[in-house]
C-alpha positions as CSV (number, residue, x, y, z in Angstrom):
1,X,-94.8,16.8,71.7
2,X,-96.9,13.3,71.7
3,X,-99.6,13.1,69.2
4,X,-102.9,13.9,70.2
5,X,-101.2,17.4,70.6
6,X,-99.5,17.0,66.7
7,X,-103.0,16.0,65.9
8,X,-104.5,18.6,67.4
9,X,-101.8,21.5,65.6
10,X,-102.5,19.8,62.5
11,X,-106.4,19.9,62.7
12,X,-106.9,23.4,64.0
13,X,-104.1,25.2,62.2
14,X,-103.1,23.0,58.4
15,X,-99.5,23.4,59.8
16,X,-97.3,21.5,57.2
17,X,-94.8,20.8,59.9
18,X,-97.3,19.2,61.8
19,X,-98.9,17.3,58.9
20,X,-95.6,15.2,58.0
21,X,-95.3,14.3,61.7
22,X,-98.7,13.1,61.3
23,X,-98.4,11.5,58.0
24,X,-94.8,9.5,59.2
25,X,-96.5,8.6,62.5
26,X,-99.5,6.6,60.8
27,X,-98.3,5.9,57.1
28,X,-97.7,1.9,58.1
29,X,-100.6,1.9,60.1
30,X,-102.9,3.7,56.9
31,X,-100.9,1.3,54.4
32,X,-101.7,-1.4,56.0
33,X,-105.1,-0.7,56.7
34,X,-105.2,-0.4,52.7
35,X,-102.9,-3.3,52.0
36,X,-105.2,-5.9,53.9
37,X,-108.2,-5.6,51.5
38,X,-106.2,-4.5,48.1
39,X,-103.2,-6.6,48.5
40,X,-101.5,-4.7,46.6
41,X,-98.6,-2.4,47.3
42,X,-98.8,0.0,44.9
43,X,-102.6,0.8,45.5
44,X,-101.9,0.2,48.7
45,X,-99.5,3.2,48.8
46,X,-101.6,5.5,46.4
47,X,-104.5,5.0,49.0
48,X,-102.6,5.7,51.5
49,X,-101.5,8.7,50.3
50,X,-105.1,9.6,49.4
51,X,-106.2,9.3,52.7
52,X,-103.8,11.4,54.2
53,X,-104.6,14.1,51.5
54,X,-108.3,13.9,52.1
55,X,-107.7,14.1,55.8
56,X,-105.8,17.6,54.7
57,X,-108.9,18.9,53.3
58,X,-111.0,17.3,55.3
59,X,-109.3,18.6,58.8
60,X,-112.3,21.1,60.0
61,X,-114.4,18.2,59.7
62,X,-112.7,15.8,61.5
63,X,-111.8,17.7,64.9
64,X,-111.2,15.3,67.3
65,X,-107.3,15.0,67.6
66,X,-107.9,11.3,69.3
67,X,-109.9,10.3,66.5
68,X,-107.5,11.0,63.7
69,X,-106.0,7.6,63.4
70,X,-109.7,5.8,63.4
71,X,-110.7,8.3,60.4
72,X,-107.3,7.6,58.7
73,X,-107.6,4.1,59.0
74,X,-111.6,3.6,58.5
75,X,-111.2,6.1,55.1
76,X,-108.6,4.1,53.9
77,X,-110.1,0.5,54.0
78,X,-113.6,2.5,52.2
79,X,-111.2,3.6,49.7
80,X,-109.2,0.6,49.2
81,X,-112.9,-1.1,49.5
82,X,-114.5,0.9,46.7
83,X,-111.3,0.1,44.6
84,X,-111.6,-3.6,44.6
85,X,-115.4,-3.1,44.0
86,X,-114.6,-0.4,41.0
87,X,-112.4,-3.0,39.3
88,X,-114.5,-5.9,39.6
89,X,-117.4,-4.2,38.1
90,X,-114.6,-3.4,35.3
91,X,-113.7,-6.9,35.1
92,X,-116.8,-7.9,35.0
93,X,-117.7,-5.8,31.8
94,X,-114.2,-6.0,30.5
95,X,-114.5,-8.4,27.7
96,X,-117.5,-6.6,26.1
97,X,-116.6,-3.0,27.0
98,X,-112.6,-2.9,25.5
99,X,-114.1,-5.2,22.4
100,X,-116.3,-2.1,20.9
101,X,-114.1,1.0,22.6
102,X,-110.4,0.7,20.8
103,X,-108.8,-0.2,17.8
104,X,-108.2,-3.8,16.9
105,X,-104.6,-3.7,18.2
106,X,-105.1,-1.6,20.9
107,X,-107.8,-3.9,22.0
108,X,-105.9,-6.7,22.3
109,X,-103.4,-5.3,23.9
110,X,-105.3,-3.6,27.2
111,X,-107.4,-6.9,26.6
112,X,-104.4,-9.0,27.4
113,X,-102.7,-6.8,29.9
114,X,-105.4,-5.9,32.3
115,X,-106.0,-9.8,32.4
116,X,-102.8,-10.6,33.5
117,X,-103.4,-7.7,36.3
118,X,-106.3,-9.1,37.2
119,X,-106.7,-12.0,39.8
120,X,-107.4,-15.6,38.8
121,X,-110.9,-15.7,39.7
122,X,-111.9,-12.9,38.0
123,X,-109.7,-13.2,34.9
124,X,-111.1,-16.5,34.6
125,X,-114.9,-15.1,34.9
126,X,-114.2,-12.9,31.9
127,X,-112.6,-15.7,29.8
128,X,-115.7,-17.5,30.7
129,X,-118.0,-14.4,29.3
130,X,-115.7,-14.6,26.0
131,X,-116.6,-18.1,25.8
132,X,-120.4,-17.9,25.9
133,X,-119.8,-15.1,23.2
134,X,-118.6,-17.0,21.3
135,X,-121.0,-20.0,21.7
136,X,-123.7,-17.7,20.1
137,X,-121.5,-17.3,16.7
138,X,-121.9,-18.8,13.5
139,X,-118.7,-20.5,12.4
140,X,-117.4,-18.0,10.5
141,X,-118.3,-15.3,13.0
142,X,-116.6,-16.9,15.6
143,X,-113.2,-17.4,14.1
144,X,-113.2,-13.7,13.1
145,X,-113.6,-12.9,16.6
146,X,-111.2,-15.9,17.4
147,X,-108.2,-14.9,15.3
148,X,-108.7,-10.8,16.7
149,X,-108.5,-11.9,20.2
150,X,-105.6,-13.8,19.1
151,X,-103.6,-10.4,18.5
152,X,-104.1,-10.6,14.1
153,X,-105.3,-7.4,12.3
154,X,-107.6,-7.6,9.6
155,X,-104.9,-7.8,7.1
156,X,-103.7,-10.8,8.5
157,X,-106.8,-12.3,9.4
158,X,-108.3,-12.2,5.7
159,X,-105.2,-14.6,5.0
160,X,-107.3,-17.2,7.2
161,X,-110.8,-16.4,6.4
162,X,-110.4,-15.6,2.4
163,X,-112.0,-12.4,3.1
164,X,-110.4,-8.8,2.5
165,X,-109.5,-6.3,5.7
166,X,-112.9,-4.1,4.9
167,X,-114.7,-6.8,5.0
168,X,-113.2,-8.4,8.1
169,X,-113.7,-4.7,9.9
170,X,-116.8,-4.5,8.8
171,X,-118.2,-7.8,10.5
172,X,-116.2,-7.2,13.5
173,X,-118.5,-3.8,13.6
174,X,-121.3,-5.6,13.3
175,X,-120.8,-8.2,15.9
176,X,-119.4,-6.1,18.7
177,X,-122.4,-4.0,18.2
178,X,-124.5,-6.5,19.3
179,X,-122.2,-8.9,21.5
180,X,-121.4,-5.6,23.7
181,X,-124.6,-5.0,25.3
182,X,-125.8,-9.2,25.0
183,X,-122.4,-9.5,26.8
184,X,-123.0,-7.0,29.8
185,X,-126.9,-8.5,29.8
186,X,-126.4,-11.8,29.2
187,X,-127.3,-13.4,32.9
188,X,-130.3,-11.3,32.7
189,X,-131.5,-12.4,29.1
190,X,-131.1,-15.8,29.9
191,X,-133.3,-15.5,33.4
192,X,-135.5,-13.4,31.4
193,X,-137.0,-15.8,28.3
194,X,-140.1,-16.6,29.0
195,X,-140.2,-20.6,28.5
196,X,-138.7,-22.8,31.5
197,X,-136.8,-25.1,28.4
198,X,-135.5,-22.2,26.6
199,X,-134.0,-20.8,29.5
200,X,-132.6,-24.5,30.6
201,X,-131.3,-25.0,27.1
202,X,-129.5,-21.6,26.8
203,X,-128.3,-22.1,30.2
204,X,-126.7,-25.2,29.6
205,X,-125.3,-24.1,25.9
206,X,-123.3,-21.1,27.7
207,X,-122.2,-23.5,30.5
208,X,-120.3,-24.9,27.5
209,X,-122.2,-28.5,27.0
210,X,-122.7,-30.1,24.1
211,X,-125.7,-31.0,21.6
212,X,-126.1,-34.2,22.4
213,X,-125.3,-33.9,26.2
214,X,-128.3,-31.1,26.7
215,X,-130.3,-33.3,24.2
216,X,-129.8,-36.9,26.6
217,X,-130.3,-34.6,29.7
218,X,-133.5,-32.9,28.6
219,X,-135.1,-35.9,26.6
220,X,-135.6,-33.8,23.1
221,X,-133.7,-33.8,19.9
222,X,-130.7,-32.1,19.2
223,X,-132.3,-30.6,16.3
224,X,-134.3,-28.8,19.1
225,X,-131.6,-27.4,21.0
226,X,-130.3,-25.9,17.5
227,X,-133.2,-24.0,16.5
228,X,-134.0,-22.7,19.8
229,X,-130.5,-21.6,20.4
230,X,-130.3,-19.9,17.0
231,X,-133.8,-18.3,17.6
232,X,-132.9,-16.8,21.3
233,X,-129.6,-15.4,19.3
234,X,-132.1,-14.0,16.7
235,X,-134.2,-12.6,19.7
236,X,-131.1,-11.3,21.6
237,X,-129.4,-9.4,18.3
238,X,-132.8,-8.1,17.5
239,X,-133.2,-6.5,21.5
240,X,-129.7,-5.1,21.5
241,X,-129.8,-3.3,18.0
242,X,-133.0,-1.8,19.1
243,X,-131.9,-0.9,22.6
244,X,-128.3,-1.4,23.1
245,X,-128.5,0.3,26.5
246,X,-131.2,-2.3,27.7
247,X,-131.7,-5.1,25.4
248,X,-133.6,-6.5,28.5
249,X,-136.6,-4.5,28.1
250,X,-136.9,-4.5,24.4
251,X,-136.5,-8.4,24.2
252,X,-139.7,-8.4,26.7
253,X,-141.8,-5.4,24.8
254,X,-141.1,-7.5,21.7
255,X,-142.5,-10.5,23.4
256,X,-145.9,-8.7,24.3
């Protein structure tokens, strides 16, 4: 029997015979077809199989025996497609998201293990987010955050900060519930401030440069630089207690 015809048993009749023919005649093809966009060969092989299950249920829709290896094959790079696009938008949130969700040790150690599953240019866009994060800490603030990402409970972490572990929990409460939704917003809240310098001085403060480098490049004081930074924090933490699902919009109805 060639394959249009095992095509066409499987699509008109479900026959489970028929469907392993047509699952070992285009697995590689399907797989592959996956493989190219994921590059990965375990979701590569759980797409696969995904596709060949939704072409199961799918079989009264799809008719065509001829066509079955173009449906297999275009559903499979959508799915492998909407994988890479679902985990990116994770990674992109990642840093902010896993901070506020779990407990301090679990945290750290999703944190750590979904960036060593992620690839290098997006693991290094969420170290990057981290880093602007903690750009808008006070001292203190920031080694708290610092020493958790670093994998120490509060117990241990008190021993560094001369604090005690309710305290240290309790800060760490109070930062994530502000950094979370700055952290998802923050491109936005930058492009949003009103003022042409505050945006260029934020800008450049999360690109990592100094005091004195924005100061020399901009032609004001660094004096300057540190009051408006501290007061677009003050603006930020304000927008994100009142609305932590859109800081954007309560940072602009507290501007009007």
């Amino acid at each position: 029997m060639d394959n249009v015809s095992i095509n066409r048993r499987f699509l008109e009749t479900g026959d489970e015979v028929a469907f392993e023919q047509v699952f070992n005649n285009y697995y590689k093809i399907v797989y592959d077809a996956a493989n190219k966009v994921v590059r990965n060969r375990e979701d590569a092989d759980e797409i696969a199989n995904d596709t060949f299950m939704r072409a199961f249920n799918k079989r009264e829709e799809i008719r065509e025996p001829k066509k079955l290896l173009v449906w297999l094959r275009t559903t499979a790079g959508n799915l492998a497609i909407d994988k890479i696009r679902k985990s990116r938008q994770q990674a992109k949130y990642l840093s902010v998201e896993l901070l506020g969700d779990l407990s301090v040790r679990e945290r750290d150690l999703r944190f750590a293990s979904i960036l060593v599953e992620t690839d290098a240019e997006q693991t290094q866009a969420n170290k990057e987010l981290v880093n602007q994060l903690l750009r808008l800490l006070p001292d203190k603030d920031r080694e708290t955050v610092e020493l958790t990402l670093d994998g120490l409970t509060p117990k241990e972490i008190v021993k560094a900060i001369d604090s005690t572990p309710g305290a240290v929990q309790k800060r760490w409460e109070r930062l994530i519930g502000w950094l979370k939704p700055v952290g998802i917003h923050l491109e936005v809240l930058v492009n949003c401030l009103p003022g042409e310098r505050d945006r260029q001085i934020m800008g450049r403060y999360l690109d990592n440069q100094s005091l004195s480098v924005i100061a020399k490049a901009m032609g004001i004081s660094d004096s300057t630089i540190e009051r408006t930074v501290k007061r677009v924090v003050a603006e930020w933490k304000k927008a994100a207690k009142q609305n932590s699902m859109d800081p954007v919009s309560a940072m602009v109805n507290n501007r009007k």
